[in-house]
C-alpha positions as CSV (number, residue, x, y, z in Angstrom):
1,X,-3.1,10.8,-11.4
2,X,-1.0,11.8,-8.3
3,X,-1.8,9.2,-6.3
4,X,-1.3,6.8,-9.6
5,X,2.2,8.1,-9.6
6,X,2.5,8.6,-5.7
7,X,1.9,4.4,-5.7
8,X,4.0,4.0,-8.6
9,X,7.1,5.3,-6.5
10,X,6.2,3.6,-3.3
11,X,6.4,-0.1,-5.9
12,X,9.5,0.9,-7.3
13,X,11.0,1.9,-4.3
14,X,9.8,-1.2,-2.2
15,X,10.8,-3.6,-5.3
16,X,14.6,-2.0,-5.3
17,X,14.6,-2.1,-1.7
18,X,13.7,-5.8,-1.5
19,X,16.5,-6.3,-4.3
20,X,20.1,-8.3,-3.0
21,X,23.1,-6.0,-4.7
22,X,21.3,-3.2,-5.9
23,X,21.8,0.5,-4.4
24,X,24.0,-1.3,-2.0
25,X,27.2,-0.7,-0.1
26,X,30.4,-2.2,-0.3
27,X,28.9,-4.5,2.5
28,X,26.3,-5.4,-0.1
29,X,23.9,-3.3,2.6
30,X,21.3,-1.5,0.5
31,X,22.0,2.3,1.3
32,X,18.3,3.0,1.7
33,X,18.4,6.8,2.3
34,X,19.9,6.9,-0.9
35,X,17.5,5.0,-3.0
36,X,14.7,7.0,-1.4
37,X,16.4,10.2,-1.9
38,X,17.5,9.6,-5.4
39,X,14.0,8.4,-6.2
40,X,11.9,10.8,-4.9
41,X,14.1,13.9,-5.8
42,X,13.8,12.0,-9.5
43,X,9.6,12.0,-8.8
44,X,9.7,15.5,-7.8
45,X,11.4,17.2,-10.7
46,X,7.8,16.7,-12.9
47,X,6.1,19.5,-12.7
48,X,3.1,17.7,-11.4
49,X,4.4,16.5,-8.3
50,X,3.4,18.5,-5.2
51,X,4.9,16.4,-2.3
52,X,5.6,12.8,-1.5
53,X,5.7,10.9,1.8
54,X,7.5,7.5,2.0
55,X,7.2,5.0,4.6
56,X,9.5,2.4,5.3
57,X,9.4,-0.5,7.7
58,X,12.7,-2.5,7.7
59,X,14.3,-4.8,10.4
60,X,11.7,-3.2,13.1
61,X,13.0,0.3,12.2
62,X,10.2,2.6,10.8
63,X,12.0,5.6,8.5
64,X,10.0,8.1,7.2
65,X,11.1,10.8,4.5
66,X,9.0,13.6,3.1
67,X,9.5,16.3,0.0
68,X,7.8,18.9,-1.4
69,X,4.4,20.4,-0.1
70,X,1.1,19.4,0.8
71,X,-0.3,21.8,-0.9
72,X,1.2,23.7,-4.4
73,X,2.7,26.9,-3.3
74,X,2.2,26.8,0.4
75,X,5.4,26.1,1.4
76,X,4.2,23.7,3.9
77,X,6.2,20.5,4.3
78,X,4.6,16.9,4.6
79,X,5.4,14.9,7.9
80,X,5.1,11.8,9.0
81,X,1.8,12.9,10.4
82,X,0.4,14.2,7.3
83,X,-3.0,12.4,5.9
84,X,-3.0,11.8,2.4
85,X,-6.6,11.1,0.7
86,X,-6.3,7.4,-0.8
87,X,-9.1,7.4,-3.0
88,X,-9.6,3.8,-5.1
89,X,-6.1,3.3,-4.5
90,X,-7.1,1.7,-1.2
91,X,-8.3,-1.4,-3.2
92,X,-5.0,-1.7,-4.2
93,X,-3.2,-1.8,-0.9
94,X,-6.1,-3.8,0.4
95,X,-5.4,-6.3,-2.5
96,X,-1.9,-6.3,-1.7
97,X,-1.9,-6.8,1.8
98,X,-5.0,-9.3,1.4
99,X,-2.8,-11.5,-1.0
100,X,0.1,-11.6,1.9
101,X,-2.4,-12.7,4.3
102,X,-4.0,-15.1,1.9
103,X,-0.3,-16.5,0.6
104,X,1.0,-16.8,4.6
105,X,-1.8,-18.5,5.4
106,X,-3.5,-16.2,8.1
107,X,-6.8,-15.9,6.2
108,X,-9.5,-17.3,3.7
109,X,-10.5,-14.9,0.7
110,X,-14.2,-15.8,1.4
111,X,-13.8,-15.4,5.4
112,X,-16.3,-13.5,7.0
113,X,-15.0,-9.8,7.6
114,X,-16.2,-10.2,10.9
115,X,-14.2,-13.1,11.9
116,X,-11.2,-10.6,11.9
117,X,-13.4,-7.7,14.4
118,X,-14.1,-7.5,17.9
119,X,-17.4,-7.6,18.7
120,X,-20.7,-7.8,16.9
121,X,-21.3,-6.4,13.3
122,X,-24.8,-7.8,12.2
123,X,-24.7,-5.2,9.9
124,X,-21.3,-6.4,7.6
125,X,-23.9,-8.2,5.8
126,X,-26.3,-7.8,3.0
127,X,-29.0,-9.7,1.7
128,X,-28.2,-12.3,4.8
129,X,-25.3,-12.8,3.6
130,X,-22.0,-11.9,5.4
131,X,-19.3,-9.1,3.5
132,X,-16.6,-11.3,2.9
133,X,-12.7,-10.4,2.7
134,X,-12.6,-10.8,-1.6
135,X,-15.3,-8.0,-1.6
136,X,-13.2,-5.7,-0.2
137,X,-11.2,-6.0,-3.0
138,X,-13.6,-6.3,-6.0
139,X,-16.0,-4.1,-7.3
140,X,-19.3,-4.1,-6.4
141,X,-20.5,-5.3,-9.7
142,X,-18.5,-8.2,-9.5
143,X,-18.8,-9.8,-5.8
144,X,-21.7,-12.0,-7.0
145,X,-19.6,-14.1,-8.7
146,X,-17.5,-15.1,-5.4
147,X,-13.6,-15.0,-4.3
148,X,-11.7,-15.4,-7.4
149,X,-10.2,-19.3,-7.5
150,X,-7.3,-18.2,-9.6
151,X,-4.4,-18.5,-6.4
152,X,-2.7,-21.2,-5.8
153,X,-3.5,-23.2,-3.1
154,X,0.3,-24.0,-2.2
């Protein structure tokens, strides 16, 4: 359920940040220390929250912010350096940065994995057949049924 909510604030937060004229300045700059800060003080007034990393690539600049703890009452803050266990929620940022990829042209959704490594996986296959970059995505159960066809092609 944390990292639910932990993804949920990192879409918010990416979606206001990508927004012209909101959270901005009287240059109509967004003031993106303060939409982080707002948000994640917000996120860590539940009493569920433990701690929250953000990560932020804008213009080249990486920013990083971090509240709370990484663990409930050790008093020890997150850094930029802390590792965070994903879980299923991988699938999601796969999916997401799959779909950029897929949108900008740089890949196939039925690619070979391999295609995309150096050197030689014979084992990224199974059943003679190569792991391709939908069944990252998609679970087990349903990679027999192949990439879905439901993205544009434009």
């Amino acid at each position: 359920m944390i990292i639910q909510r932990c993804l949920a604030i990192s879409l918010i937060l990416a979606s206001v940040i990508q927004t012209p004229g909101q959270q901005s300045d009287s240059h109509g700059k967004i003031d993106i220390d303060r939409v982080v800060n707002e948000a994640a003080n917000k996120f860590m007034t539940d009493r569920h929250s433990v701690g929250l990393s953000v990560g932020i690539i804008k213009d080249g600049r990486i920013r990083t912010y971090n509240f709370g703890e990484v663990e409930k009452g050790t008093k020890k803050r997150p850094s930029q350096h802390t590792i965070y266990e994903l879980a299923s929620i991988t699938k999601t940022f796969t999916g997401v940065l799959l779909a950029q990829a897929v949108v900008e042209g740089k890949v196939k959704l039925d690619d070979d994995v391999r295609k995309y490594l150096d050197g030689s996986y014979p084992n990224l296959e199974f059943e003679g057949k190569p792991i391709r970059l939908f069944q990252l995505i998609v679970p087990p159960a349903l990679c027999h049924a192949g990439p879905p066809r439901t993205i544009p092609q434009s």
